[in-house]
VEXVONU-241143 format. One record per residue: residue number from 1; y, z, x of N, C-alpha, C, O in turn. Coordinates in steps of 0.2 Angstrom, whole numbers. Each point is the difference from the previous one (the first is absolute). Example, Ala and Ser with C-alpha at 12.3 -4.5 7.8 and 13.67 -1.06 7.14 Angstrom:
! residues 2
<1 <-28 39 66> <6 0 -4> <6 0 4> <-1 3 5>>
<2 <6 -7 -7> <6 1 4> <5 3 -4> <6 1 3>>
END
This chain:
! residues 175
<1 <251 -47 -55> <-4 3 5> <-7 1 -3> <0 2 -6>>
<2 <-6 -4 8> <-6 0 0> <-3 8 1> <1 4 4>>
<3 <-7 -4 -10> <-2 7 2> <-5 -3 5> <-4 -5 -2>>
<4 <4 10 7> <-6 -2 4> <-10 3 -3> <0 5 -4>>
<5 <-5 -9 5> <-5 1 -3> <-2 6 1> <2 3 6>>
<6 <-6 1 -11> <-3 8 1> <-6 -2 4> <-4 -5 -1>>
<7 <3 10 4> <-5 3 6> <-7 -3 -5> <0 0 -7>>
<8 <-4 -2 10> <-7 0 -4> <-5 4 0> <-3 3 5>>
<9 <3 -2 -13> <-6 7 -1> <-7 -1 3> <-4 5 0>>
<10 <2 -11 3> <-7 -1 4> <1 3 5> <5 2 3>>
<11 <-14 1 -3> <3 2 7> <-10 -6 5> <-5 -2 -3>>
<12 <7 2 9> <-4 -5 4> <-7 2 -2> <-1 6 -2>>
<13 <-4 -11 2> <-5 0 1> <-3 4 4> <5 1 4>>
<14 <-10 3 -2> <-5 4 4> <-2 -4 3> <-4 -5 -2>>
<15 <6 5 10> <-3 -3 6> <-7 2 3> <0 6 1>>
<16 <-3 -7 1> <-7 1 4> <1 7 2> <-4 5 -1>>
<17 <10 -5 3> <1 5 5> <2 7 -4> <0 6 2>>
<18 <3 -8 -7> <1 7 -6> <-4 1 -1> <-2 6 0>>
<19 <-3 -11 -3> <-9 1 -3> <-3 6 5> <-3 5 -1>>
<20 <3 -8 7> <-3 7 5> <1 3 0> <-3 5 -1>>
<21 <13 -2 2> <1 3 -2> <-1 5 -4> <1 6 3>>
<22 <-3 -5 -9> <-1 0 -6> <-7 5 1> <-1 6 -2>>
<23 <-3 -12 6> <-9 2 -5> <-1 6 9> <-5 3 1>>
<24 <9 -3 4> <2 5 4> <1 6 -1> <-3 4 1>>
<25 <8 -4 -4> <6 7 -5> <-7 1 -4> <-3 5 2>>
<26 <2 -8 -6> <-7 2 -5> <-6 3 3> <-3 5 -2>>
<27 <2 -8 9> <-6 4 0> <1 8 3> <-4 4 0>>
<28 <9 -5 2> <2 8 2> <0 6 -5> <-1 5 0>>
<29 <3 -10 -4> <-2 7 -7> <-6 2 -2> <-4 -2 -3>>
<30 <3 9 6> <-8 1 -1> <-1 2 -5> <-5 1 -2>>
<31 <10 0 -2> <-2 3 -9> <-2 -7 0> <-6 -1 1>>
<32 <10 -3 -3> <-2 -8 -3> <-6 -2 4> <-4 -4 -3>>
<33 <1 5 8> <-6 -3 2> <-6 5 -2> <-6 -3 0>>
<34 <8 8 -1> <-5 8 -2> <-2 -1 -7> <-6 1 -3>>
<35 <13 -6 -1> <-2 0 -7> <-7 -5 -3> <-2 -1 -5>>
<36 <1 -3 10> <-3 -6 -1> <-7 1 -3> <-5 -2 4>>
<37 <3 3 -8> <-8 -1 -1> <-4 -3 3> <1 -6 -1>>
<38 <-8 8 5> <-4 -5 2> <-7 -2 -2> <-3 5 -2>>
<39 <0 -9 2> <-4 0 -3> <-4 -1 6> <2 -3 5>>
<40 <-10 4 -6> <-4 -1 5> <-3 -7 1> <-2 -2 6>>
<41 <1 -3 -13> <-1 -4 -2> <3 -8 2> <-2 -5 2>>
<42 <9 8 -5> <5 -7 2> <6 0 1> <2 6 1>>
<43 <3 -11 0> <7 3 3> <2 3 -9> <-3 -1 -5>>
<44 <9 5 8> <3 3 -7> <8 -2 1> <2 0 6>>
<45 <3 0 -9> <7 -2 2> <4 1 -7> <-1 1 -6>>
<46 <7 0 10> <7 6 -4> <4 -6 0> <-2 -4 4>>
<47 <7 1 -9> <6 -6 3> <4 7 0> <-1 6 -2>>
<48 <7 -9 6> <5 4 5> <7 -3 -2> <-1 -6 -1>>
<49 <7 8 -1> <6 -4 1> <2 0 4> <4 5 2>>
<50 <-5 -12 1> <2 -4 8> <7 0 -2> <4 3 -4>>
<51 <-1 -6 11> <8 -1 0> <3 -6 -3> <-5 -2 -4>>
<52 <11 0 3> <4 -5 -2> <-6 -3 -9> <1 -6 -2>>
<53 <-4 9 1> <-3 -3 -5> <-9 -5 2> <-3 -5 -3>>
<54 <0 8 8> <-5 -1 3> <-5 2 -4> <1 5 -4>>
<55 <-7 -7 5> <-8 3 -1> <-2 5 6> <1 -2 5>>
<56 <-5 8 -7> <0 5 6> <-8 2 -5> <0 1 -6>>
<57 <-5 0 13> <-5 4 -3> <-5 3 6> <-1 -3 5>>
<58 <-1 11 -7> <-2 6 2> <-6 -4 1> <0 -5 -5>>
<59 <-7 4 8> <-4 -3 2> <-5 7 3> <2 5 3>>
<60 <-9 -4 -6> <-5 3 3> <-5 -5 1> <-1 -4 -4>>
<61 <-2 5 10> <-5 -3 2> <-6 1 3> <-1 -2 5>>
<62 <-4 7 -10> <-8 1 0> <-4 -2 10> <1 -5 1>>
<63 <-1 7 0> <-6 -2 7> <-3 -8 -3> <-2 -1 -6>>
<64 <2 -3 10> <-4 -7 -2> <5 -6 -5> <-1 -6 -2>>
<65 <6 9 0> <2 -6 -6> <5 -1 4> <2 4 4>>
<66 <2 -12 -5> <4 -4 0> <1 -5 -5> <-3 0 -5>>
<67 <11 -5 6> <1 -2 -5> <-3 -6 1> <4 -3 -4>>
<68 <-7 -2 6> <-1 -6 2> <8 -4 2> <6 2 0>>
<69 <-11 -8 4> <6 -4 -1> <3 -1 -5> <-2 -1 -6>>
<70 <9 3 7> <8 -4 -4> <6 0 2> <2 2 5>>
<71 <3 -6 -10> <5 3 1> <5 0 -4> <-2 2 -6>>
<72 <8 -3 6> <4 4 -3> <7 -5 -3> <5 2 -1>>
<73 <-9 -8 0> <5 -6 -2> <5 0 4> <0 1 6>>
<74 <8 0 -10> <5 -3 2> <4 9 3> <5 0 2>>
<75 <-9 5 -3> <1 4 2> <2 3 7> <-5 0 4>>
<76 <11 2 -2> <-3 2 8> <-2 12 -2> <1 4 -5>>
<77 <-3 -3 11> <-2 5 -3> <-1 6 8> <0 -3 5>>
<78 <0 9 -4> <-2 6 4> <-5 3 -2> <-1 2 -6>>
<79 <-4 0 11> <-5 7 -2> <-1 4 4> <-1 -3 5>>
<80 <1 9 -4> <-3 5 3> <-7 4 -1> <-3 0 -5>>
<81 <1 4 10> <-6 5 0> <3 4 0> <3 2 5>>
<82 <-2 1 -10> <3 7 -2> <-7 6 4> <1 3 6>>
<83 <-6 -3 -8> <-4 5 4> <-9 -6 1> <-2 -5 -3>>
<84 <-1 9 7> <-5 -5 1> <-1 -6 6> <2 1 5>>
<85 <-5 -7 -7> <1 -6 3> <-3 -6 -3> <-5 0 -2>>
<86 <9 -5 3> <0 -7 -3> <0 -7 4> <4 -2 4>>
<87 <-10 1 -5> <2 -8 4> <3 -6 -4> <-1 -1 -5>>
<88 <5 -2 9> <2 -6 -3> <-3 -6 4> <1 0 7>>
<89 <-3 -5 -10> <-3 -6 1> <6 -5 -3> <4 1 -5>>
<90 <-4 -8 10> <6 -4 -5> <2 -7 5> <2 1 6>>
<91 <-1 -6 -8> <0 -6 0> <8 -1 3> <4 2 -4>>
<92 <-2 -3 12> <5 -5 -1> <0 -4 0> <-1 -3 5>>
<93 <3 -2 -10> <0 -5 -2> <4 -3 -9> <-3 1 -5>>
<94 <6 -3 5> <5 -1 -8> <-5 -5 -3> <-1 -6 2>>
<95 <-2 9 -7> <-5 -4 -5> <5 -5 -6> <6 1 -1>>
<96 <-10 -6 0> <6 -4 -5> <0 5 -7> <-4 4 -2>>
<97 <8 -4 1> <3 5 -9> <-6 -1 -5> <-3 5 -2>>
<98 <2 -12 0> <-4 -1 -4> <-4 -6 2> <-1 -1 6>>
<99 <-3 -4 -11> <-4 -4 0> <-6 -3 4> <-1 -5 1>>
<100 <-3 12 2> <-4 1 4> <-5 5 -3> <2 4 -5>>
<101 <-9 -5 7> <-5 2 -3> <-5 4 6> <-3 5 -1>>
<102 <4 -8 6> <-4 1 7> <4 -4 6> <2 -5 -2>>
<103 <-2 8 8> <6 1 5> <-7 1 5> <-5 4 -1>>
<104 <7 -9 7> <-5 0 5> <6 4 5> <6 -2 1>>
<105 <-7 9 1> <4 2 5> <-1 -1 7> <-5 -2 2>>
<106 <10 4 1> <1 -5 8> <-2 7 3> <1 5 -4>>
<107 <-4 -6 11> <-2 6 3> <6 3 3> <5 -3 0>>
<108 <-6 9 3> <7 3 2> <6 6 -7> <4 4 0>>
<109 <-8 -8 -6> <4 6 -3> <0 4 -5> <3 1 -5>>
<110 <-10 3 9> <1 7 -4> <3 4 6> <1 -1 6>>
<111 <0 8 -10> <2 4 6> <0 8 -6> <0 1 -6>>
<112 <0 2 11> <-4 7 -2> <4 4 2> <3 -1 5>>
<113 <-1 8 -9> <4 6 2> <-5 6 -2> <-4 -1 -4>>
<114 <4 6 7> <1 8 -4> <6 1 -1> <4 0 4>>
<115 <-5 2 -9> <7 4 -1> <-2 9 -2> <-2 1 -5>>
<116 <3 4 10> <-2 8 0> <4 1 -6> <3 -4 -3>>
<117 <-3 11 2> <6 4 -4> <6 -1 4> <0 1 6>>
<118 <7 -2 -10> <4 -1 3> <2 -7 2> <5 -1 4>>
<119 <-9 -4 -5> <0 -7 3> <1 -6 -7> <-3 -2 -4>>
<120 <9 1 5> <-2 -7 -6> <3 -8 2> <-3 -3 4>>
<121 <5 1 -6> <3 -7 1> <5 -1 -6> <0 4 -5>>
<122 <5 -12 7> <0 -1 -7> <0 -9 0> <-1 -2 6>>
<123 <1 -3 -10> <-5 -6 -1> <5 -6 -3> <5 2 -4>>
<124 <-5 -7 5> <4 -5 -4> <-4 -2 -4> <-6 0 2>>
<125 <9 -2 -8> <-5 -6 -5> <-4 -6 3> <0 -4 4>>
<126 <-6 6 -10> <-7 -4 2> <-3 3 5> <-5 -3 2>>
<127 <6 8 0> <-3 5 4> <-8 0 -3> <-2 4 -4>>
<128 <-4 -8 8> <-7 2 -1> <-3 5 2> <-1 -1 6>>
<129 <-2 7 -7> <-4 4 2> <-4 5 -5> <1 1 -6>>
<130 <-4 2 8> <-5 7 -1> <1 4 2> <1 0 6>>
<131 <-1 6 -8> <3 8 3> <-9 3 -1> <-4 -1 -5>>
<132 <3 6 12> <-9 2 -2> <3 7 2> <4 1 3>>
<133 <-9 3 -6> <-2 6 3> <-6 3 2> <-3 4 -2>>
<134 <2 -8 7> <-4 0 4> <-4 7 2> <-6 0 3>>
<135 <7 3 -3> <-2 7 2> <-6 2 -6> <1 -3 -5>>
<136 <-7 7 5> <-6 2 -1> <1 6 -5> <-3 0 -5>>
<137 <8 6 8> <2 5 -4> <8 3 -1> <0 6 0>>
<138 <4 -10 0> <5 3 -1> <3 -4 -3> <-1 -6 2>>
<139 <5 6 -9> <6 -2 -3> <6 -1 6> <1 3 5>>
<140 <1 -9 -9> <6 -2 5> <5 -1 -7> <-2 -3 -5>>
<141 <9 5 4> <5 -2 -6> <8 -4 6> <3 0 5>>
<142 <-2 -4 -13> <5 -5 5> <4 2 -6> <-2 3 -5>>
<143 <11 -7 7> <4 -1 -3> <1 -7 0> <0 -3 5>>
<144 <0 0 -10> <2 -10 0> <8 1 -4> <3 5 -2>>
<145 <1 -12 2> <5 -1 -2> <1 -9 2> <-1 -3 5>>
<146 <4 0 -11> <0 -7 0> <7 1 -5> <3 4 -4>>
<147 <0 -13 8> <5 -3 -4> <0 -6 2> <0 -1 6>>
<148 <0 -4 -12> <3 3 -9> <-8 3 0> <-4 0 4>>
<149 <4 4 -12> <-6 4 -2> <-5 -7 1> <2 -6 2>>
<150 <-9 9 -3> <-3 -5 3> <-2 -7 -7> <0 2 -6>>
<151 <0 -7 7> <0 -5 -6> <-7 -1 1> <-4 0 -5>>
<152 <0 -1 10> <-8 0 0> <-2 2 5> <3 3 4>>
<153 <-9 -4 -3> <-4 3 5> <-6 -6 -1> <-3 -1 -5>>
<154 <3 -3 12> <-5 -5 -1> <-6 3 4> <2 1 6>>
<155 <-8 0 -7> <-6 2 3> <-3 -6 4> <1 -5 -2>>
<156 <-4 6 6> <-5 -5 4> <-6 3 5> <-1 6 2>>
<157 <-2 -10 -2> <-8 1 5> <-1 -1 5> <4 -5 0>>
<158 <-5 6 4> <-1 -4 7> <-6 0 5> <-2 5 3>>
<159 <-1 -10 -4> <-8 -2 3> <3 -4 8> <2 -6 1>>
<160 <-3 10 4> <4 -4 7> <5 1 1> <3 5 -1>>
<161 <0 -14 2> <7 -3 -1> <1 -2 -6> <5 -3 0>>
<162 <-9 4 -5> <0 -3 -6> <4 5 -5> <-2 5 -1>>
<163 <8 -6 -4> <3 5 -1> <0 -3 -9> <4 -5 -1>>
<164 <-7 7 -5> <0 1 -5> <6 1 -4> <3 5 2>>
<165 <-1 -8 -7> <4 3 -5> <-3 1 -6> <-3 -5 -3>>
<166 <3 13 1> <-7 1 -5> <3 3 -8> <-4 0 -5>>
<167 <10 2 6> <3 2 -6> <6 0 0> <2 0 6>>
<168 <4 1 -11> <8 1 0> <0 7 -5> <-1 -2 -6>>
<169 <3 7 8> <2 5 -3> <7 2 -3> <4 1 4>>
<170 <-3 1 -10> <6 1 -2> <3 7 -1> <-4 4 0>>
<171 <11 -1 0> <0 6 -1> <-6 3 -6> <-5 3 1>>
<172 <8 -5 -6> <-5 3 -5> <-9 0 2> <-3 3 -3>>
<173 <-1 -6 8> <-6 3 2> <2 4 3> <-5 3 -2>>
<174 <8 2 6> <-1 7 6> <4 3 -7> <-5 3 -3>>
<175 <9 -1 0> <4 4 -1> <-2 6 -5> <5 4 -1>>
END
């Protein structure tokens, strides 16, 4: 007789949908959103331990800053407005992985959200966009969460339909 195999100590990957989960459940915590430091100047940010082994981060964000164009490699990921408002700007469109420099984009694919307090999404990989905080006088704070942790962050410009690839970031630059 055969022993049968043991149960596996893994446990699943974090889905889109646990990530929102997740950075939802967080933003309800008003201690954890209270705790956040803000700065007048520039965004400021807390890292968080996400689910299943994910990246998770507390976000403030100043009247007027944004992150520019990016995104978030092979990552998929959720964010919410914890309090405030955020617009999100963002490309449908699947960019090739690599060996591009400049990308003529097709009309048709931006598309534009606010997301209120209370309001967030969640993204698959290669997801392009910019998160703003458009507002004149008030701080807006998010919750974010990615899986796997993020491997880079590719930065880009964009003049029109003309879309720049400008830098490759690694953990060790944010951290």
């Amino acid at each position: 007789m055969s022993a049968s195999p043991s149960p596996s100590l893994t446990t699943a990957a974090p889905t889109q949908r646990d990530l929102l989960d997740f950075v939802r459940r967080a933003s309800e915590d008003h201690d954890l959103i209270a705790s956040l430091p803000l700065d007048p100047e520039g965004r400021t940010w807390v890292r968080l331990e996400g689910p299943g082994g994910s990246e998770a981060w507390l976000i403030g964000w100043p009247p007027g800053t944004g992150t520019g164009w990016h995104d978030h490699a092979e990552s998929v990921g959720a964010f919410l407005t914890a309090s405030g408002e955020l617009k999100e700007n963002s490309l449908a469109a699947r960019l090739p992985a690599d060996g591009w420099k400049t990308l003529e984009l097709s009309e048709g694919v931006d598309r534009e959200r606010t997301l209120a307090a209370g309001q967030g999404r969640a993204f698959g990989q290669h997801h392009v966009h910019e998160v703003l905080n458009e507002s004149k006088s008030e701080h807006a704070i998010s919750v974010h969460a990615y899986y796997p942790p993020l491997p880079q962050i590719r930065r880009y410009s964009r003049t029109g339909q003309v879309l720049r690839l400008e830098s490759v970031e690694r953990p060790e630059d944010w951290q």
